[in-house]
C-alpha positions as MATLAB code, in Angstrom:
seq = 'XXXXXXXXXXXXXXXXXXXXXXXXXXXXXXXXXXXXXXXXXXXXXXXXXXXXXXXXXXXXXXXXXXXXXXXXXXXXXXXXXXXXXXXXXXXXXXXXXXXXXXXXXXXXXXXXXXXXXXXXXXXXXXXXXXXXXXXXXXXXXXXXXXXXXXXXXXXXXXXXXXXXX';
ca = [
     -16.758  -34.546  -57.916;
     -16.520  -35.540  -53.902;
     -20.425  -35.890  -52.528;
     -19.343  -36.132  -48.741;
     -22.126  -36.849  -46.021;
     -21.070  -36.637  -42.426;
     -23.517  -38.468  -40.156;
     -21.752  -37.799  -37.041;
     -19.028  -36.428  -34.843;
     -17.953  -38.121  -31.518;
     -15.124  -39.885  -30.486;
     -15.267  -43.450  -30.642;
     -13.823  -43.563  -26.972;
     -17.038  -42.633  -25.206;
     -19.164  -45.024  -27.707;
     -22.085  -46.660  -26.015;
     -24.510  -48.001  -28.067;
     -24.647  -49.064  -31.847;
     -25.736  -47.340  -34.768;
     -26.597  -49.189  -38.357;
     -25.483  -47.226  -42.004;
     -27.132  -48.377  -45.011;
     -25.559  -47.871  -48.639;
     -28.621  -45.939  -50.065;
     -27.704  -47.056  -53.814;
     -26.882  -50.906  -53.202;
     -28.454  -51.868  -49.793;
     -25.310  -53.170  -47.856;
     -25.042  -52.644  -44.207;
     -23.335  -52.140  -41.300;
     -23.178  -51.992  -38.045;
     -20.810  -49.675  -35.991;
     -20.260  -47.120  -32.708;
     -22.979  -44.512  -32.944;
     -19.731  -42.438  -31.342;
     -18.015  -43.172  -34.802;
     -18.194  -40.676  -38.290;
     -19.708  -41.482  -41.083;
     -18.941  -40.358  -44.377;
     -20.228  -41.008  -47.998;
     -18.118  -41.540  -50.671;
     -18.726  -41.259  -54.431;
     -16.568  -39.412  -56.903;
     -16.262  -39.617  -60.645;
     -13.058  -38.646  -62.124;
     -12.527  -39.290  -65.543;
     -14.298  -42.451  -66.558;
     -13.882  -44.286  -62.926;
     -16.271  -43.090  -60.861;
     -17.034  -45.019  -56.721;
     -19.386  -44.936  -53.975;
     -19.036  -46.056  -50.699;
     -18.030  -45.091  -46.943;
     -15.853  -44.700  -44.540;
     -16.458  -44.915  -40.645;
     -13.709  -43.352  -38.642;
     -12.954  -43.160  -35.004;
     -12.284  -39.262  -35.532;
     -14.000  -36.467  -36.764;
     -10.362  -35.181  -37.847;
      -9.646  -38.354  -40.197;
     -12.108  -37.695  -43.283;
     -10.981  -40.085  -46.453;
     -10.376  -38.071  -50.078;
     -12.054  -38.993  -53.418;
      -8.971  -41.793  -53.500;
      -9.591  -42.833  -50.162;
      -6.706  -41.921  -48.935;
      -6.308  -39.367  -45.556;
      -5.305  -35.920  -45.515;
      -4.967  -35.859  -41.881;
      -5.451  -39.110  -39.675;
      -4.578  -39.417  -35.544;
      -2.406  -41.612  -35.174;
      -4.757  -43.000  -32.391;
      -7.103  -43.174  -35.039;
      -9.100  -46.053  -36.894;
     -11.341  -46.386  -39.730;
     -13.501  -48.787  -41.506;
     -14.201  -48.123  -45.597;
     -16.379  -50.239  -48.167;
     -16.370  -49.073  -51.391;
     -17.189  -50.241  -55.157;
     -15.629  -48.655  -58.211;
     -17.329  -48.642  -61.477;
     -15.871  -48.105  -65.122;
     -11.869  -48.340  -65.869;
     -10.970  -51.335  -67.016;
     -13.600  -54.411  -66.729;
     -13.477  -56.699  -64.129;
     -14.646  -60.445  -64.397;
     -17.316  -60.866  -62.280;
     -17.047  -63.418  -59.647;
     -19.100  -66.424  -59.894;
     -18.063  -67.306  -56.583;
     -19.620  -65.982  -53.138;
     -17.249  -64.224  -50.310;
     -18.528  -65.819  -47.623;
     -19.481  -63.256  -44.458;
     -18.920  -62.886  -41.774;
     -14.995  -61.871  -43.194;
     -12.426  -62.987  -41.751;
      -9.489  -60.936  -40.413;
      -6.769  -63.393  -41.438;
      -8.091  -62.330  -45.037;
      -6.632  -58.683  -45.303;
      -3.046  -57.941  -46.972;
      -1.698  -54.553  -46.765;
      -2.100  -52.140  -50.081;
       1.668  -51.831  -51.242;
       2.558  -48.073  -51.782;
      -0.626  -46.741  -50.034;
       0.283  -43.286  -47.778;
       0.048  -43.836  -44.215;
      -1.667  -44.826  -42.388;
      -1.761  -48.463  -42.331;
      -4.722  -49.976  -44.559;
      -5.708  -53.466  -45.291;
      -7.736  -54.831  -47.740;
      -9.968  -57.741  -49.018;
     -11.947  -57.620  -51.951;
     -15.330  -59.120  -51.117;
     -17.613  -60.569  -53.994;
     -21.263  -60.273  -53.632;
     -24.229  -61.616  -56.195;
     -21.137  -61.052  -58.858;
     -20.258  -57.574  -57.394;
     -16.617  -56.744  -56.578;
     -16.695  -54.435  -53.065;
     -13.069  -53.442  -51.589;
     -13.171  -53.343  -47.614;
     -10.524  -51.495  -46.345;
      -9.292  -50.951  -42.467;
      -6.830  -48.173  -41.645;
      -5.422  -48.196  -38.249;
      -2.934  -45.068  -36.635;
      -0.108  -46.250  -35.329;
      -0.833  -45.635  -31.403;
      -4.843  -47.087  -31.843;
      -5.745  -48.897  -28.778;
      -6.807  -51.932  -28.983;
     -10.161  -51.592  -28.010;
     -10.192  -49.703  -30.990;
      -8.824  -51.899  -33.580;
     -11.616  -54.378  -32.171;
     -14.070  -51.885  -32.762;
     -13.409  -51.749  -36.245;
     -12.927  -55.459  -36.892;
     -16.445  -55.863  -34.973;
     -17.621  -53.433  -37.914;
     -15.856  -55.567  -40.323;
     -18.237  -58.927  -39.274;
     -20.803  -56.780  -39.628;
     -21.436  -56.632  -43.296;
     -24.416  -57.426  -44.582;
     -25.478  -57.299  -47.847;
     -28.658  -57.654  -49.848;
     -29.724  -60.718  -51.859;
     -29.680  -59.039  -55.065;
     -27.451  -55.698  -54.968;
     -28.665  -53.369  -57.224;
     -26.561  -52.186  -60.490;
     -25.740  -48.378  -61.138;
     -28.584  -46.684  -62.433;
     -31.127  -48.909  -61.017;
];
């Protein structure tokens, strides 16, 4: 089941001032072009279910339940965090990612459809999060900086919450 929340519908070109999203569930934030869409994430199929979201530079680039793209500009950008529960168990990490991230820090996702995405798991009070960047191929630059600026951005809550709290 796709619960999608769009929170806005500009293009990141004219952006002028910021705008914060907070994870209603587990507290994390952001902060990001008010010009920029947001949109919630959380799906369940089978016994993996996620919740998250996605900020893109387009109202035309809006992520599937597999965070993937349907249709994405190729001057498009977009910014996703997103935590998956059930499937098979992870470990949790003992050790902190340290924030601000780091750029150096993303790989590519081998086999994802375009467009590009990058990705770094980030570990948070023994939490696994996956932050993901997709970029078109013809983004500007100013762009791309937007959504690395996003990126440094994370903030997360002392103690994140666990599903069902």
């Amino acid at each position: 089941m796709l619960a999608v929340i769009v929170l806005g519908l500009a293009s990141l070109r004219n952006h002028t001032k910021p705008a914060t999203y907070e994870e209603p569930r587990d507290g994390w934030r952001v902060a990001y072009p008010a010009s920029m869409n947001v949109q919630a994430i959380g799906y369940a199929k089978g016994m993996l279910w996620a919740r998250g979201a996605v900020i893109a530079s387009s109202p035309e680039a809006r992520a599937t339940q597999e965070l993937s793209f349907r249709r994405f500009p190729a001057d498009a950008v977009a910014f996703g965090l997103v935590r998956y529960f059930g499937g098979p168990a992870q470990e949790p990490s003992a050790r902190e990612t340290p924030l601000p991230l780091e750029q150096s820090r993303f790989r590519p996702i081998r086999g994802a459809p375009p467009p590009k995405v990058l990705e770094q798991p980030m570990s948070a009070d023994g939490v696994t999060w996956h932050v993901l960047v997709w970029f078109g191929p013809k983004a500007s630059d100013e762009d791309k900086d937007a959504v690395w600026r996003i990126v440094r951005s994370i903030r997360v809550p002392a103690r994140l919450r666990t599903p069902g709290d």
